[in-house]
C-alpha positions in Angstrom: 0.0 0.0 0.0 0.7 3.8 0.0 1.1 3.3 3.3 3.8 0.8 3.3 5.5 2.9 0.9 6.1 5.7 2.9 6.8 3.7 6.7 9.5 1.4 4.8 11.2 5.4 3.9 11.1 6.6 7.1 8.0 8.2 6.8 5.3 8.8 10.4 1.9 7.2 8.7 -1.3 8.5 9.9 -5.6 7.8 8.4 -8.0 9.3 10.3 -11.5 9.3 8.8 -13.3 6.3 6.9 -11.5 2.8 6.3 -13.6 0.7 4.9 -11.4 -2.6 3.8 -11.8 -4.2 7.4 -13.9 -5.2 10.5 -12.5 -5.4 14.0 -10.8 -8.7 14.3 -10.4 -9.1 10.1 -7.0 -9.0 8.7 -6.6 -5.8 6.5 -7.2 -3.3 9.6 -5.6 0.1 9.0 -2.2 0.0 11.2 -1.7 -4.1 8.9 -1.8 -1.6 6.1 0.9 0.3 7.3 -0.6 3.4 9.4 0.9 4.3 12.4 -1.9 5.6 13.7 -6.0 5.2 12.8 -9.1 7.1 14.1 -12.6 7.1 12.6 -14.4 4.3 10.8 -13.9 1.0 10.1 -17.2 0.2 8.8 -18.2 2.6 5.9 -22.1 2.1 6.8 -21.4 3.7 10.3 -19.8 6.7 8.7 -23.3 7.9 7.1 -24.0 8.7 10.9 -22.1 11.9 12.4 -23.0 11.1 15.4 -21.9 7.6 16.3 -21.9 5.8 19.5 -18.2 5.0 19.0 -15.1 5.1 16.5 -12.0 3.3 16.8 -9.1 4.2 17.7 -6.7 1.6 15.9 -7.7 -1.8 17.1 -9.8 -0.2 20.4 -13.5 0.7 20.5 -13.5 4.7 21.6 -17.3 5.4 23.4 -19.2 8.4 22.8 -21.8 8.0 25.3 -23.0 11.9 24.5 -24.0 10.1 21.5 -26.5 7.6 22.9 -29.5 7.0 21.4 -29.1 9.3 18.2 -31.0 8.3 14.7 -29.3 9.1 11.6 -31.5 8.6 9.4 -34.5 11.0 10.8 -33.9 14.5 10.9 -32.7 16.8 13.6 -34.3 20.3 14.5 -32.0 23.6 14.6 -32.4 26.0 17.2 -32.5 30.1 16.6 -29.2 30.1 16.9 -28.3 27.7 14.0 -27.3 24.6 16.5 -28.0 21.5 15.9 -30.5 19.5 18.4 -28.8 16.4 17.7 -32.1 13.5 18.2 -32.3 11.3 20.6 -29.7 12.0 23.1 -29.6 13.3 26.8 -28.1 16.6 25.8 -28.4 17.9 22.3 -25.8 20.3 22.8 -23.2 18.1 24.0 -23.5 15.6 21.1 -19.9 14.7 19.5 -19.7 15.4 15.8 -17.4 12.5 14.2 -15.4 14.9 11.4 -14.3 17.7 14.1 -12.9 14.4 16.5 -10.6 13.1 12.9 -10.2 17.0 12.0 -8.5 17.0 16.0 -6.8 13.6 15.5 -5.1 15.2 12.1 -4.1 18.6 13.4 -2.2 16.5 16.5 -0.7 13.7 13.7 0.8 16.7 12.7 2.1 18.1 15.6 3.3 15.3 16.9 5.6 14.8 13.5 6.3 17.9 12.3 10.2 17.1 12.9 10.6 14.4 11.0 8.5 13.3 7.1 4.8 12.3 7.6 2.2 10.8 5.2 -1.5 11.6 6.7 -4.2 10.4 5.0 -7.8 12.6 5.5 -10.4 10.1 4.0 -12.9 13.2 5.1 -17.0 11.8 5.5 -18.2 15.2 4.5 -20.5 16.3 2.8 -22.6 13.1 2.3 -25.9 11.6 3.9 -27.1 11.4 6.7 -27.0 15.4 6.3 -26.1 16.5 9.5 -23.9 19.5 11.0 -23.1 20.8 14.4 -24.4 24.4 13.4 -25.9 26.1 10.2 -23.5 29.1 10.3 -23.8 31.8 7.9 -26.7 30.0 6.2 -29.0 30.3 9.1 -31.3 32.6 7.8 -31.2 32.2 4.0 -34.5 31.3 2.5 -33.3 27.9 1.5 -34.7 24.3 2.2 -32.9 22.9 5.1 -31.1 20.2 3.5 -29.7 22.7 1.5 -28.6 24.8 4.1 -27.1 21.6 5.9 -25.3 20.6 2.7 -23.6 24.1 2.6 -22.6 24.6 6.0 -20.8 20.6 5.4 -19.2 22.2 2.8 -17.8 25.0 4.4 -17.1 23.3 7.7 -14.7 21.0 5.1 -13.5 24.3 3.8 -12.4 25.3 7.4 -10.9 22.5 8.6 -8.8 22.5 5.5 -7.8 26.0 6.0 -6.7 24.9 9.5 -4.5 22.2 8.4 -2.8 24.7 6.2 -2.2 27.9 8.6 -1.2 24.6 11.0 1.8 24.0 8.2 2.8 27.2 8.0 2.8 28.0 11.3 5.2 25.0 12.2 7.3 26.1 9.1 6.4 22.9 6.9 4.3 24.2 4.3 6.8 24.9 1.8 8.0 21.2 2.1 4.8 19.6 2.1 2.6 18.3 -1.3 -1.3 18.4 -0.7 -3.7 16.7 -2.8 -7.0 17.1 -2.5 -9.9 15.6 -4.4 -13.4 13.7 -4.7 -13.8 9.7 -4.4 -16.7 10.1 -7.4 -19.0 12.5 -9.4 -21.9 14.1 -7.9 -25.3 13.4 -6.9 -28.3 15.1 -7.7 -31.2 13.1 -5.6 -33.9 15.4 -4.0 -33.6 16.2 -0.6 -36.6 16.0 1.7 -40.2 16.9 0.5 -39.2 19.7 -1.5 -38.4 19.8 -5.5 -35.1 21.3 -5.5 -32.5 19.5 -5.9 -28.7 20.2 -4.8 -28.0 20.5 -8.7 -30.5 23.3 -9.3 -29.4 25.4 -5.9 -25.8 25.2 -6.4 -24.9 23.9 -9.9 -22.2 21.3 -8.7 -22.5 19.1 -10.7 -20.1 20.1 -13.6 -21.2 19.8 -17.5 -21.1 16.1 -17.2 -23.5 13.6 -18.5 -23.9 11.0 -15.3 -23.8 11.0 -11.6 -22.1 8.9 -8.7 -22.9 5.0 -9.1 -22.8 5.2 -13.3 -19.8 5.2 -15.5 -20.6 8.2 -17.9 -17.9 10.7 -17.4 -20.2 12.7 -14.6 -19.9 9.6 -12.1 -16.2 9.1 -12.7 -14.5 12.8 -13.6 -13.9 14.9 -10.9 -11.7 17.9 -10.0 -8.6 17.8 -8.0 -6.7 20.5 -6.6 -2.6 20.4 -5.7 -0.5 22.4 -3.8 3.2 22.5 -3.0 5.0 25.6 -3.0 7.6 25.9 -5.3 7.1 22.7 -6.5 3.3 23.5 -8.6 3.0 26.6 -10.3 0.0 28.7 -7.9 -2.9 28.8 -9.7 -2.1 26.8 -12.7 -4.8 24.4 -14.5 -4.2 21.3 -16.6 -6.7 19.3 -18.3 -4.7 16.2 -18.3 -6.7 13.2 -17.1 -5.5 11.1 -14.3 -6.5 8.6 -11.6 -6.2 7.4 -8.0 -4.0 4.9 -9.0 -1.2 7.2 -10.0 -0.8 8.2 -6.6 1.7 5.6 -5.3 4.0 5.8 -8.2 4.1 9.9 -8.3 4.4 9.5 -4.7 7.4 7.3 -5.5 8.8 9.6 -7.3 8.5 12.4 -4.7 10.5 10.3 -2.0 13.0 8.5 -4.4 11.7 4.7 -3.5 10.9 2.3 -6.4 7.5 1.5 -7.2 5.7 -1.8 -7.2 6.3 -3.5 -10.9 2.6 -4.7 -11.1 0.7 -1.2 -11.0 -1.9 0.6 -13.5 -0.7 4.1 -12.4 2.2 6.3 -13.6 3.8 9.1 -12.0 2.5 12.3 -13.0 4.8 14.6 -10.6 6.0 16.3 -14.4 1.8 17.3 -14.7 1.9 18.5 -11.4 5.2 20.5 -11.6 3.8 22.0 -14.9 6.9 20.3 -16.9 4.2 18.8 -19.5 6.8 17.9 -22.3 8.3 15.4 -19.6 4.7 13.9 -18.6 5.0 10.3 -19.4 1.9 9.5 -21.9 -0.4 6.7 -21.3 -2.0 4.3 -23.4 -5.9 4.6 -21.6 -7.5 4.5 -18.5 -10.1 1.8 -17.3 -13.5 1.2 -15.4 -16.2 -1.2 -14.6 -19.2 -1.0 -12.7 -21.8 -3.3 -12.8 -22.8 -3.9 -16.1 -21.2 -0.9 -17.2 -17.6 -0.7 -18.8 -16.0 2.9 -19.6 -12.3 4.0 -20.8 -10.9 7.3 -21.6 -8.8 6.6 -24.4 -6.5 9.7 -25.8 -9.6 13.0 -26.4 -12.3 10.2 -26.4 -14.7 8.6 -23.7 -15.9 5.4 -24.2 -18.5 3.4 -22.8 -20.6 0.1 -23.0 -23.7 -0.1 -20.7 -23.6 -3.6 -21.2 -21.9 -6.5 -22.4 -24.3 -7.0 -26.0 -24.7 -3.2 -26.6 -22.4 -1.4 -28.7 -19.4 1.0 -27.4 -19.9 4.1 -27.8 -17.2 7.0 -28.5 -17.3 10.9 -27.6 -14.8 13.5 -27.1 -14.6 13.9 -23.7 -14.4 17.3 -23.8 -16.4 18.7 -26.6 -18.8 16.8 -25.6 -19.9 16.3 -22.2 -23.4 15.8 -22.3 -22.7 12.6 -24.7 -25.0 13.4 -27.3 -22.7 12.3 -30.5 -21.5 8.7 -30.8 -18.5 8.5 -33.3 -18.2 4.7 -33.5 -19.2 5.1 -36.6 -16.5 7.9 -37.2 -13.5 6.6 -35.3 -13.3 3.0 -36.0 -10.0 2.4 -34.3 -11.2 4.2 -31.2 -14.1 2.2 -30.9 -11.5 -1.1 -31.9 -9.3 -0.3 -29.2 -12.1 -0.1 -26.8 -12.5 -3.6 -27.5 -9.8 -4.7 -26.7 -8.9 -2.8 -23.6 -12.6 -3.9 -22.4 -12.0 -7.3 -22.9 -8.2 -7.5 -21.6 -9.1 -5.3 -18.6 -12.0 -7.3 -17.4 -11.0 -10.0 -14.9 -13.4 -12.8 -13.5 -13.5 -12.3 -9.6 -15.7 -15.2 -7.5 -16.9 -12.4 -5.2 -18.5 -10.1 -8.0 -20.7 -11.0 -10.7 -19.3 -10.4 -14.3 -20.8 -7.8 -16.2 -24.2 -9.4 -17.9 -24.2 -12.0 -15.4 -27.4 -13.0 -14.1 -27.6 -13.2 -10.1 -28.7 -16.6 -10.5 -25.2 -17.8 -12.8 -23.2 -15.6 -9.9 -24.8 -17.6 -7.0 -23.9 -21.0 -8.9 -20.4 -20.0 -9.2 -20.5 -19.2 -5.3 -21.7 -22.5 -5.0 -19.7 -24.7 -6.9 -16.5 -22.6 -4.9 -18.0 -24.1 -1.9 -19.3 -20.4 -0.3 -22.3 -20.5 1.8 -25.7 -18.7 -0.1 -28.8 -17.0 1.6 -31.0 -19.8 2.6 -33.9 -18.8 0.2 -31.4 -18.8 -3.1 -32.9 -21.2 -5.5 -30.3 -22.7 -8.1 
């Protein structure tokens, strides 16, 4: 892992925020995947609730009693102050709201290592459902829908507690030395919120030009923005269009710190983007996802994608085209080829997910036959 990476060069390792690869007691908890130190979530279901009765604090359960008997998933009152009357516990006021104990955790992390090199990892849980925020702030008193003015004043508590980690660097003389990368796990969503028609699209136009939304593979569920920051190092207030992915993390963090990266990886080090050195950027050959049934490439200025395995890819420019309203198959033949190709080599067969155009029935007889246990009412 990352992680791994960075403790085997000397680096201090810290997560704080959502892990979702591991249960308590299951190999693959955080600090076996090379943190030094883990606060937040293990379970990725619990972190929809801001209010938990516990986190964990590596391998140990961490109460939050003030946090007793609260429901995520009905809503919570504001008083005329803006505060949030958290439901269902003894005293409102008092409840514990999860992202300000990992903002804590992080700002400490740092403290504690700013002598020596650190890799902190923020997997931040806001903004997302259940919408929920210690106090509305400056949107109080806006004529808004509640949701909306919950949604906003996640936003902007993010927005602070990022602005804290960087005065934080500054003032311990790091910031200079220290690369920042910030961005979203996947495109937007647009569901309604509450009884009302608005949705968070129409209110604050988020969503990008994009056609798609989280949990699709058109380029609005996968493209998202990410921001960089290293003084010195990337040029303030530079922009690049140059498409990238998660998974070019590890080797551009390779780079960074001078250790060699793993020989079986997708990603490629794009520290020459990020530096604004663009004649040096290695080029690469495409880039790959599947969802579901869905399979999607971006492969030089096009995005392809096949919404299932018997339909017929389809080819856009990415850019010119956003809304995906003009398939060139039929125009770019060896676009669409490729696609082929990289759908078919990219795919791999995995026992604990159904191939695309696999009926749940055929997935559950594969299960079977591997000797896994099935849901008592699963009729082969």
């Amino acid at each position: 892992t990352i992680a791994h990476m960075f403790k085997n060069a000397g680096y201090a390792t810290g997560m704080f925020g959502k892990w979702g690869l591991a249960l308590d007691g299951q190999p693959g908890l955080p600090r076996q995947m090379g943190f030094d130190q883990f606060f937040g979530y293990l379970n990725q279901r619990r972190a929809h609730n801001y209010y938990p009765p516990f986190l964990w604090r590596n391998e140990k359960k961490i109460p939050l009693p003030e946090n007793e008997g609260h429901d995520h998933k009905q809503p919570n009152q504001y008083d005329e102050s803006g505060r949030c009357l958290v439901n269902g516990v003894e005293n409102p006021l008092d409840a514990r709201y999860s992202f300000d104990l990992c903002r804590q955790e992080a700002l400490r992390f740092v403290k504690e290592n700013k002598e020596s090199p650190f890799f902190l990892y923020l997997p931040v849980t806001i903004p997302h459902a259940a919408l929920e925020v210690p106090e509305l702030g400056e949107y109080k008193d806006l004529h808004w829908p509640i949701e909306h003015k919950i949604y906003a004043a996640m936003n902007t508590r993010l927005d602070s507690a990022v602005g804290e980690l960087l005065q934080l660097l500054k003032d311990e003389g790091i910031e200079e030395n220290t690369l920042i990368v910030f961005a979203s796990d996947n495109g937007y969503s647009h569901a309604k919120r509450g009884s009302h028609d608005m949705t968070l699209d129409e209110l604050f136009q988020h969503s990008g030009p994009w056609k798609g939304k989280k949990n699709n593979l058109h380029q609005g569920g996968v493209r998202v923005p990410a921001l960089a920051h290293w003084s010195g190092n990337v040029p303030a207030g530079a922009e690049c269009n140059t498409p990238w992915a998660f998974c070019d993390l590890l080797p551009t963090f390779c780079e960074i710190i001078g250790a060699d990266p793993p020989k079986d990886i997708d990603g490629i080090s794009v520290l020459p983007m990020l530096s604004g050195k663009h004649d040096l950027q290695q080029e690469r050959e495409f880039l790959y996802w599947e969802y579901r049934d869905e399979q999607a490439a971006r492969i030089a200025d096009y995005w392809v994608y096949r919404p299932h395995p018997e339909a017929a890819v389809e080819v856009y420019h990415a850019d010119n085209d956003p809304l995906q309203q003009y398939d060139l198959a039929a125009q770019e033949p060896e676009v669409a080829a490729k696609a082929e190709e990289v759908f078919l080599a990219e795919h791999e067969q995995s026992l604990y997910f159904p191939n695309p155009g696999e009926t749940k029935v055929a997935w559950w007889r594969r299960l079977s036959e591997a000797g896994m246990e099935l849901p008592h009412n699963v009729d082969l």
